[in-house]
C-alpha positions as CSV (number, residue, x, y, z in Angstrom):
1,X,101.5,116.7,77.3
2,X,103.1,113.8,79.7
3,X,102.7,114.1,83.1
4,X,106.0,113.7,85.0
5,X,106.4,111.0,87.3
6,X,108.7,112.4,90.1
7,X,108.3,109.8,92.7
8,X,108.7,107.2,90.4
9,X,112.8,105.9,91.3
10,X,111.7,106.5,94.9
11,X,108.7,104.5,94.6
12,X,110.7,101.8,93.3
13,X,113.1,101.7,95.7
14,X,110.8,102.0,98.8
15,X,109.2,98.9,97.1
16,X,112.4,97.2,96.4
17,X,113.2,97.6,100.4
18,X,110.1,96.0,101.5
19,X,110.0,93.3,98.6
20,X,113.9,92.3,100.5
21,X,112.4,92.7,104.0
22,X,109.6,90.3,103.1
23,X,111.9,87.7,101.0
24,X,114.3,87.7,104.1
25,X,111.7,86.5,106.3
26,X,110.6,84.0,104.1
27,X,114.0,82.7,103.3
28,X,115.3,82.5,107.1
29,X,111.5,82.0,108.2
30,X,111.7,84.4,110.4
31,X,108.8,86.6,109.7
32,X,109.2,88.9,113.3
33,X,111.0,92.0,111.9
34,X,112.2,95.8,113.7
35,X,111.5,98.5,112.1
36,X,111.8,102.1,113.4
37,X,111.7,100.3,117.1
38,X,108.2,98.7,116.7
39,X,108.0,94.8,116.0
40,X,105.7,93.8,113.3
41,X,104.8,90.1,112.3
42,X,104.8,90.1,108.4
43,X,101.9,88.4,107.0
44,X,103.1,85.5,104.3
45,X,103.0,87.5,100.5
46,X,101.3,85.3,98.1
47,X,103.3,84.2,95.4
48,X,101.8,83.3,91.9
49,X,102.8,80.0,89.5
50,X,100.9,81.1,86.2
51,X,99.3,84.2,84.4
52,X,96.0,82.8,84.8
53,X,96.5,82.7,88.9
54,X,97.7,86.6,88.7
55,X,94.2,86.7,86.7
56,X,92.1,85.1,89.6
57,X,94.1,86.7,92.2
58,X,92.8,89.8,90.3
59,X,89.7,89.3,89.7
60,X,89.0,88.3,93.7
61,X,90.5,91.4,94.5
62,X,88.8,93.7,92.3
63,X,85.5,91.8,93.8
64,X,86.3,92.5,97.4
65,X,83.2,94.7,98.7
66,X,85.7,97.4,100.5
67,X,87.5,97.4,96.8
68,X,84.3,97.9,94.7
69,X,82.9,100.2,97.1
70,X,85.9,102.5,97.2
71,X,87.1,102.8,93.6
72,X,84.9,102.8,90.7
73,X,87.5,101.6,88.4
74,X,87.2,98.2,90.4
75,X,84.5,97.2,88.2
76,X,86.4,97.6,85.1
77,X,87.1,94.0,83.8
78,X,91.4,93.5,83.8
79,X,93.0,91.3,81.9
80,X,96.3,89.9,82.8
81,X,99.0,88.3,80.2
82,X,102.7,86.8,80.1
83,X,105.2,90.4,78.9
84,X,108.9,89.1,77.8
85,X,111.8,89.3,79.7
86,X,112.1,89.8,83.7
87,X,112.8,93.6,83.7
88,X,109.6,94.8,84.9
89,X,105.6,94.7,85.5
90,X,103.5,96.7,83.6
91,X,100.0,98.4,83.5
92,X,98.2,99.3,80.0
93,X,95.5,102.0,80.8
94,X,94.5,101.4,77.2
95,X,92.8,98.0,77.3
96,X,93.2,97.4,81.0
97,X,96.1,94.8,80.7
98,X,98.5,93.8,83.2
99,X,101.7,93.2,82.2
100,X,103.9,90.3,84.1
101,X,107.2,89.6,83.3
102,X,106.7,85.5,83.4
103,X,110.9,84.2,82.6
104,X,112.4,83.3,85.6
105,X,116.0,85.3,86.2
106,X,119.0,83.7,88.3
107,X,119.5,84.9,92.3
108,X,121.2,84.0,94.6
109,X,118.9,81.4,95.5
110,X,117.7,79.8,92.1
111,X,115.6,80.8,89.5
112,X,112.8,83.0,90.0
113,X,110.3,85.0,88.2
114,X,110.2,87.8,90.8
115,X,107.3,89.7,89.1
116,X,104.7,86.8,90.3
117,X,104.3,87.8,93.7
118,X,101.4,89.9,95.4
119,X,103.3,93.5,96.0
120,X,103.9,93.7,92.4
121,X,100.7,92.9,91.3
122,X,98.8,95.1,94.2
123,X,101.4,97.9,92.5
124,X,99.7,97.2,89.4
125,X,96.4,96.7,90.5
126,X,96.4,100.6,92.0
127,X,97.7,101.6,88.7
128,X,94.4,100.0,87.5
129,X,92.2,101.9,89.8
130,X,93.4,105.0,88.8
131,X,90.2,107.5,88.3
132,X,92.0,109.6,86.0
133,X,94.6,107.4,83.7
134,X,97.4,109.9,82.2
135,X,96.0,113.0,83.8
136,X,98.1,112.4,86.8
137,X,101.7,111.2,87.6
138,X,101.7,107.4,87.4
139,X,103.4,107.2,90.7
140,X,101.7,110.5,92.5
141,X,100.4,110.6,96.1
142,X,97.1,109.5,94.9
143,X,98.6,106.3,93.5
144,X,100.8,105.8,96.6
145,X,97.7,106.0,98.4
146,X,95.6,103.7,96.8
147,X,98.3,101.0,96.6
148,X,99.0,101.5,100.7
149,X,95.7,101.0,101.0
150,X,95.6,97.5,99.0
151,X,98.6,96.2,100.8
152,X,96.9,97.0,104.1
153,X,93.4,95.4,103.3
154,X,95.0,92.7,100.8
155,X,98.2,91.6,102.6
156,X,97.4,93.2,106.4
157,X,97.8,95.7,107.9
158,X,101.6,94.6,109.1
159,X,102.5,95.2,105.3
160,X,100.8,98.4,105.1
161,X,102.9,99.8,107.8
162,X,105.8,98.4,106.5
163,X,105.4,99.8,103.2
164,X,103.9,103.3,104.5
165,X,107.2,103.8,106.7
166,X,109.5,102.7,103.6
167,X,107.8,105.4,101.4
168,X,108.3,108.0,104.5
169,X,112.0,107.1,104.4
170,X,112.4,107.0,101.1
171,X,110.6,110.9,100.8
172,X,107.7,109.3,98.5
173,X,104.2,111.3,98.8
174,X,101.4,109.8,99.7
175,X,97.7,110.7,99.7
């Protein structure tokens, strides 16, 4: 039987919130931002041209010492390809495939493929260390956790923060 994914539309739009915040700063580079009366300096979020950069991005990440040494699924080999459409990113437990959407969809400010950028594929990447795929919620405390932690150690601790107060506002559990 399924497990069911409760946090999952809050996830998502705690994620959604920060993916603005940090697209706002780029766009207006203004990267100084208030949140909850504390200033933070977001870090600059890698953006991605290719499937095989989201693969190296990947692959230095699952090296990173701190990485290996916390989650044994780190040294699980990943392998990254191009999914149809621009809906959404997605992780195959079965495998270990990451899933990014690679067409480019129309903003307000071009065309953009809004999956190749490093908060989606650190969302991904904690699906990937997941100790126990399918025996938990796919967006339970333990994954929150895990993915906080990337963003802090990956992005900065700036981005951590930012993402760990979205989820609190947003009523996501974290672990």
């Amino acid at each position: 039987m399924a497990v069911r994914d409760n946090q999952r539309a809050k996830v998502y739009d705690a994620e959604q919130l920060v993916r603005s915040i940090f697209d706002r700063a780029a766009e207006f580079g203004q990267r100084t931002v208030e949140v909850h009366g504390s200033r933070l300096t977001l870090p600059v979020e890698r953006k991605f041209a290719s499937v095989d950069s989201v693969q190296r991005y990947c692959d230095r990440v699952l090296a990173l010492s701190w990485v290996a040494a916390t989650w044994a699924r780190a040294g699980v080999p990943l392998r990254v390809r191009a999914r149809a459409g621009t809906v959404a990113a997605h992780y195959e437990s079965e495998g270990s495939v990451l899933a990014v959407p690679v067409d480019a969809e129309r903003s307000g400010r071009g065309r953009t493929a809004w999956a190749l950028r490093e908060l989606v594929v650190l969302h991904e990447l904690a699906h990937h260390l997941e100790p126990r795929p399918g025996a938990v919620a796919a967006h339970g405390p333990g994954f929150c956790g895990r993915y906080l932690e990337l963003a802090e150690g990956v992005i900065g601790p700036e981005a951590g923060l930012l993402l760990r107060m979205t989820f609190h506002d947003c009523g996501v559990r974290v672990e």
